[in-house]
N, CA, C and O atoms as a GROMACS GRO file, in nm:
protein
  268
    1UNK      N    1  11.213   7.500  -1.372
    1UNK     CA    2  11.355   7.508  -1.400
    1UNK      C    3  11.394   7.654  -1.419
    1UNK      O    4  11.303   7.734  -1.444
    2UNK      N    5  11.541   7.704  -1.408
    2UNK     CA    6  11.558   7.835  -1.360
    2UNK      C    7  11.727   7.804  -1.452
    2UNK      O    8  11.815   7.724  -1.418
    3UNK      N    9  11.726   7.873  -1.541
    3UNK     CA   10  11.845   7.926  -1.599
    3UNK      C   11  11.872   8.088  -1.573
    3UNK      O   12  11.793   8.178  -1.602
    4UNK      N   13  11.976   8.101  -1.524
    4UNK     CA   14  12.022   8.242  -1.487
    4UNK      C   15  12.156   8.245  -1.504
    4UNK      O   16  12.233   8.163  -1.455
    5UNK      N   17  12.191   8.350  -1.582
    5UNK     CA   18  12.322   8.416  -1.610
    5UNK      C   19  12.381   8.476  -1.476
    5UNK      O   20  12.347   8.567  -1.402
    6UNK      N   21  12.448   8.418  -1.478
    6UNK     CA   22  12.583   8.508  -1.317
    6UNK      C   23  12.704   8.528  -1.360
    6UNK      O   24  12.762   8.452  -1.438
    7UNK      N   25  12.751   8.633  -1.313
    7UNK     CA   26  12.868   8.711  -1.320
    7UNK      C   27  12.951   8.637  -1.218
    7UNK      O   28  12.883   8.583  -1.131
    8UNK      N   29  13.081   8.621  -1.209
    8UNK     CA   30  13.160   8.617  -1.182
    8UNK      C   31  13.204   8.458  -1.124
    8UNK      O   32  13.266   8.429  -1.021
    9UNK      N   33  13.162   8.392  -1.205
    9UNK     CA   34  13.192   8.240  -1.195
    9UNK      C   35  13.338   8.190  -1.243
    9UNK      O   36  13.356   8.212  -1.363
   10UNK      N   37  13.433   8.134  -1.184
   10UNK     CA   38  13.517   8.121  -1.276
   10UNK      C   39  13.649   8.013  -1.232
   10UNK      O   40  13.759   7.989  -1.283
   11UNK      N   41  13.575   7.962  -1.109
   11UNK     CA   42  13.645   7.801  -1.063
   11UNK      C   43  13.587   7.702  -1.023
   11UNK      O   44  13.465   7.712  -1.009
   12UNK      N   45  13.657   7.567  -0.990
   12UNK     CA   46  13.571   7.495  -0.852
   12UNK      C   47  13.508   7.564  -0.765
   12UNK      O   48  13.386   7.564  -0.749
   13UNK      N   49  13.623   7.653  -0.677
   13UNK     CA   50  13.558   7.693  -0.583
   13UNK      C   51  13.400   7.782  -0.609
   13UNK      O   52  13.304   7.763  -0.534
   14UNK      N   53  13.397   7.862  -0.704
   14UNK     CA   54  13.283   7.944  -0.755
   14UNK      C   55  13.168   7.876  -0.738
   14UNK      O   56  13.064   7.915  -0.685
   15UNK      N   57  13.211   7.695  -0.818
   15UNK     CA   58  13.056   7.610  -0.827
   15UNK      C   59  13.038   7.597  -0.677
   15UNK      O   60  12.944   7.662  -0.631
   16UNK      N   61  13.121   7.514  -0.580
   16UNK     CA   62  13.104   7.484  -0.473
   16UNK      C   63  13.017   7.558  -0.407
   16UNK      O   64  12.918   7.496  -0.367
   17UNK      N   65  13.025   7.703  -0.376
   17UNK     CA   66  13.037   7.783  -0.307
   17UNK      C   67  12.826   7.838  -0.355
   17UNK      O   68  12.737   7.864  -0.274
   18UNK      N   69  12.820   7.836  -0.530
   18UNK     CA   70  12.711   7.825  -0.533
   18UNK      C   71  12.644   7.731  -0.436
   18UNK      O   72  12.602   7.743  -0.321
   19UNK      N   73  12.649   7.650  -0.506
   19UNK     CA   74  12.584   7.465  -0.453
   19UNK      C   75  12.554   7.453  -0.396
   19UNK      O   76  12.449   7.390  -0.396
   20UNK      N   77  12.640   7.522  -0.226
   20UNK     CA   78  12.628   7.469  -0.100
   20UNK      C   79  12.476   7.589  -0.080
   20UNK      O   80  12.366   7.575  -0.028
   21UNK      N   81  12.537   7.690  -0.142
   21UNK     CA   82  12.391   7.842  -0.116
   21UNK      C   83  12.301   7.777  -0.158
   21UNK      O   84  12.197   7.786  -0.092
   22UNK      N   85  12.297   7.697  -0.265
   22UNK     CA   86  12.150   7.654  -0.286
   22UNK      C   87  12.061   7.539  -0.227
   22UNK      O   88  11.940   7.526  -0.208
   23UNK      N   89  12.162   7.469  -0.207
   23UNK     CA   90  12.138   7.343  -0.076
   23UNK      C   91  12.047   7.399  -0.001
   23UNK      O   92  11.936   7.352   0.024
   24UNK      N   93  12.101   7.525   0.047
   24UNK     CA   94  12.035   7.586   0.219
   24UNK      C   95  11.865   7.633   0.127
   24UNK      O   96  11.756   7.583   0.152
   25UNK      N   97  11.886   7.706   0.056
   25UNK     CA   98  11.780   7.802   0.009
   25UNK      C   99  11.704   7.732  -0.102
   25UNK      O  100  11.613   7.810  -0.128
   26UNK      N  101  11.692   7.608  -0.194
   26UNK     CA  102  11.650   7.552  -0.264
   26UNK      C  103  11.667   7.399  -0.233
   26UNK      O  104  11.728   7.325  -0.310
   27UNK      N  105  11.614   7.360  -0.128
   27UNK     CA  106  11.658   7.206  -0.088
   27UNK      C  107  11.579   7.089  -0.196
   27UNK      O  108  11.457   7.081  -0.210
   28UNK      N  109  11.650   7.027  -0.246
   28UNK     CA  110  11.607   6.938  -0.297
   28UNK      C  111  11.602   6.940  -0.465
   28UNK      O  112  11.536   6.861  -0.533
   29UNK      N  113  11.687   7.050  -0.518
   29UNK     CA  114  11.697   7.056  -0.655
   29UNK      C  115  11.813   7.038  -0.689
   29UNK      O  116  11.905   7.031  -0.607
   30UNK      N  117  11.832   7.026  -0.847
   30UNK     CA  118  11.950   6.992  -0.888
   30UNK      C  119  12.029   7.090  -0.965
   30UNK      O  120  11.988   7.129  -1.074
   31UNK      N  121  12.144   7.135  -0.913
   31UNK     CA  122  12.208   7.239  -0.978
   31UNK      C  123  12.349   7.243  -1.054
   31UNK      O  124  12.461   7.224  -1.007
   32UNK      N  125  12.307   7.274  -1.190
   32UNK     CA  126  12.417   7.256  -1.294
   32UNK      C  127  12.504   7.386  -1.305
   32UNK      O  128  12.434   7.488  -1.308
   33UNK      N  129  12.631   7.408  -1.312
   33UNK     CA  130  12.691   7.526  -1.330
   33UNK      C  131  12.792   7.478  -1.438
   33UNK      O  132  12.848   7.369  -1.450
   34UNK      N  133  12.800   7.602  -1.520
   34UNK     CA  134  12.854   7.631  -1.629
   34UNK      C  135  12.952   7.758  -1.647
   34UNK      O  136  12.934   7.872  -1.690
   35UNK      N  137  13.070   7.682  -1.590
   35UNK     CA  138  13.189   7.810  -1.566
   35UNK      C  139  13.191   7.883  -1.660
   35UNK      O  140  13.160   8.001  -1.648
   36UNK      N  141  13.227   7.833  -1.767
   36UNK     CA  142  13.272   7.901  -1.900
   36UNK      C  143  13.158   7.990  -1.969
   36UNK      O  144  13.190   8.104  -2.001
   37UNK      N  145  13.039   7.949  -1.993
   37UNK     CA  146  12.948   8.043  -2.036
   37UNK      C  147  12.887   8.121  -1.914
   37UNK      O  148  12.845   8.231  -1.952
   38UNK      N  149  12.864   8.094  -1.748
   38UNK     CA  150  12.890   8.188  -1.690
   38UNK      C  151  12.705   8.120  -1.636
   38UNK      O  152  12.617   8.201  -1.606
   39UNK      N  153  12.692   8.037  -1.634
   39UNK     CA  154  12.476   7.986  -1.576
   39UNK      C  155  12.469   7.893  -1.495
   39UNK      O  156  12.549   7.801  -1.476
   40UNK      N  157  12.355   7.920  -1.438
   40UNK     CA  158  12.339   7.830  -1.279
   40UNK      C  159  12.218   7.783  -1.356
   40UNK      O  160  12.168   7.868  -1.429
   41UNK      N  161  12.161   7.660  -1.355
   41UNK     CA  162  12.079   7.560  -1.428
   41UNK      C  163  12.014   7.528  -1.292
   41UNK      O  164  12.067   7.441  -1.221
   42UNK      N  165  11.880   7.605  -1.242
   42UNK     CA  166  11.838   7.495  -1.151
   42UNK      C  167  11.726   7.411  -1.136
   42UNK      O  168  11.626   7.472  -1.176
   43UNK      N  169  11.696   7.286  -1.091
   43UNK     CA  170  11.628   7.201  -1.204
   43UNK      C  171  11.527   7.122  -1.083
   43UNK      O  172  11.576   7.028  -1.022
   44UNK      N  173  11.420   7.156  -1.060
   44UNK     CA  174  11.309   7.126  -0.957
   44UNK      C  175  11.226   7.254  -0.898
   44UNK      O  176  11.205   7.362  -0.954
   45UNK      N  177  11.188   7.211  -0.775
   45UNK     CA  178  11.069   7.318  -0.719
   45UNK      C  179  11.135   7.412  -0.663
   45UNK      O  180  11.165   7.392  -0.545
   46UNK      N  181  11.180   7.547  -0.730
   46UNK     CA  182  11.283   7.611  -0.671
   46UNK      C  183  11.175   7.789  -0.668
   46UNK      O  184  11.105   7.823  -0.763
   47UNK      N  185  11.188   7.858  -0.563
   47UNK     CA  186  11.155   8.009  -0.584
   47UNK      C  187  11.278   8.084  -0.668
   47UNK      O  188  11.394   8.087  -0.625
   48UNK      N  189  11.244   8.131  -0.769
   48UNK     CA  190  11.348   8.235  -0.804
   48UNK      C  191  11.420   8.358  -0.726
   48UNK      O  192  11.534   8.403  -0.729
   49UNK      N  193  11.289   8.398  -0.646
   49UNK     CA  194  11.355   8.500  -0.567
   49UNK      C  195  11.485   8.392  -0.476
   49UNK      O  196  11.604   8.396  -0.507
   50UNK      N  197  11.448   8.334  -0.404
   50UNK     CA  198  11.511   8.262  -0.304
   50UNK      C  199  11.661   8.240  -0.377
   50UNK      O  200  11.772   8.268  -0.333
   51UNK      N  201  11.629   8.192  -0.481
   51UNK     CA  202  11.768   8.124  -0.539
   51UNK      C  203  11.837   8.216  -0.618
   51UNK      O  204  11.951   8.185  -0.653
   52UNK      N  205  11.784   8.341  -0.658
   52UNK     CA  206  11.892   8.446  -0.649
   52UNK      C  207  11.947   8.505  -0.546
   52UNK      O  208  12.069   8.522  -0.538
   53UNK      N  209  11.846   8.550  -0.441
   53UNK     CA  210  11.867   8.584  -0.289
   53UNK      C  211  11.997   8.525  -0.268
   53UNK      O  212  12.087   8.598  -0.229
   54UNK      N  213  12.015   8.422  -0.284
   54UNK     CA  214  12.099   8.312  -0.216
   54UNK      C  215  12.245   8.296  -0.311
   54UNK      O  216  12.355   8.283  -0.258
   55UNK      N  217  12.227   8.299  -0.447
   55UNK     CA  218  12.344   8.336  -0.541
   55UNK      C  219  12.424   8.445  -0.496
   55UNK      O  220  12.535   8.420  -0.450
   56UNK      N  221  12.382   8.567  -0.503
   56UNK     CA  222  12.384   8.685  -0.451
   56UNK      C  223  12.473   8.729  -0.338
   56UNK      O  224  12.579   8.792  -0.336
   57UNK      N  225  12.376   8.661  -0.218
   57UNK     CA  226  12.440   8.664  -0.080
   57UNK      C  227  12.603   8.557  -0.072
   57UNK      O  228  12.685   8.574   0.019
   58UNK      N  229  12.618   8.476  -0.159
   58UNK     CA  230  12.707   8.392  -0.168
   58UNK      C  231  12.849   8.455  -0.280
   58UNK      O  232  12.958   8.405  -0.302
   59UNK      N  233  12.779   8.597  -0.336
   59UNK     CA  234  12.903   8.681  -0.367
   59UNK      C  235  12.917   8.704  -0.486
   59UNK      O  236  13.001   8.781  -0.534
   60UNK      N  237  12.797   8.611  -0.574
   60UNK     CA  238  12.774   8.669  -0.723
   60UNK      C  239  12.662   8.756  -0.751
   60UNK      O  240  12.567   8.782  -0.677
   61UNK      N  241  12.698   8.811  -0.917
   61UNK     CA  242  12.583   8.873  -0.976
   61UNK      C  243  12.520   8.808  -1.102
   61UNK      O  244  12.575   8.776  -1.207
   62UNK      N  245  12.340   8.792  -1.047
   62UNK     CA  246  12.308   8.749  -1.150
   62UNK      C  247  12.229   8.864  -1.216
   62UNK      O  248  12.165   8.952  -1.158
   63UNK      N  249  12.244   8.850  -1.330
   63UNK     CA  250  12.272   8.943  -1.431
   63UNK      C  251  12.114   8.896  -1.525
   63UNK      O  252  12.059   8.960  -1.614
   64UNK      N  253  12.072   8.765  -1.466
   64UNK     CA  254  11.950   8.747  -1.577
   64UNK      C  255  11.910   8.635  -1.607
   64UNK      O  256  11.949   8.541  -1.538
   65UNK      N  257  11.842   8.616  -1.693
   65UNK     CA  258  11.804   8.471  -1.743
   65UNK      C  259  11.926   8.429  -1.872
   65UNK      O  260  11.982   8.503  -1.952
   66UNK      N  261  11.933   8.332  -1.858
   66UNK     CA  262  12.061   8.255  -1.969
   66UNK      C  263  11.973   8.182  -2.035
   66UNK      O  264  11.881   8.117  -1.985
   67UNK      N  265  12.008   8.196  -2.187
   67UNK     CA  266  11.939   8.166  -2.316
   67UNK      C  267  11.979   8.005  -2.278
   67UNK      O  268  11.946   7.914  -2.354
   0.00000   0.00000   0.00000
């Protein structure tokens, strides 16, 4: 499981837009987003590199691990 703090989350569209990035680059996990405190929760067999790679390229900054 992969909690990471990202910058600049701050609608539907924001989660969507994750979601679909991680679909491609983390197939088969489950991903929780948390507008308001600003964390992508991802929850199975996921590479970290990959699934920041993929946050990233999709237009955010992750900034870290979320407590």
């Amino acid at each position: 499981m992969l909690n990471l703090k990202v910058e600049g989350i701050n609608c539907g569209g924001c989660v969507s837009s994750i979601k679909k990035a991680l679909a491609v680059a983390a197939p088969g996990t489950q991903v929780d987003v948390d507008i308001p405190g600003g964390k992508v929760k991802v929850t199975g067999n996921a590479d970290r590199a990959k699934v920041v790679a993929a946050i990233e390229d999709a237009g955010y900054d992750v900034t870290g691990d979320a407590a």
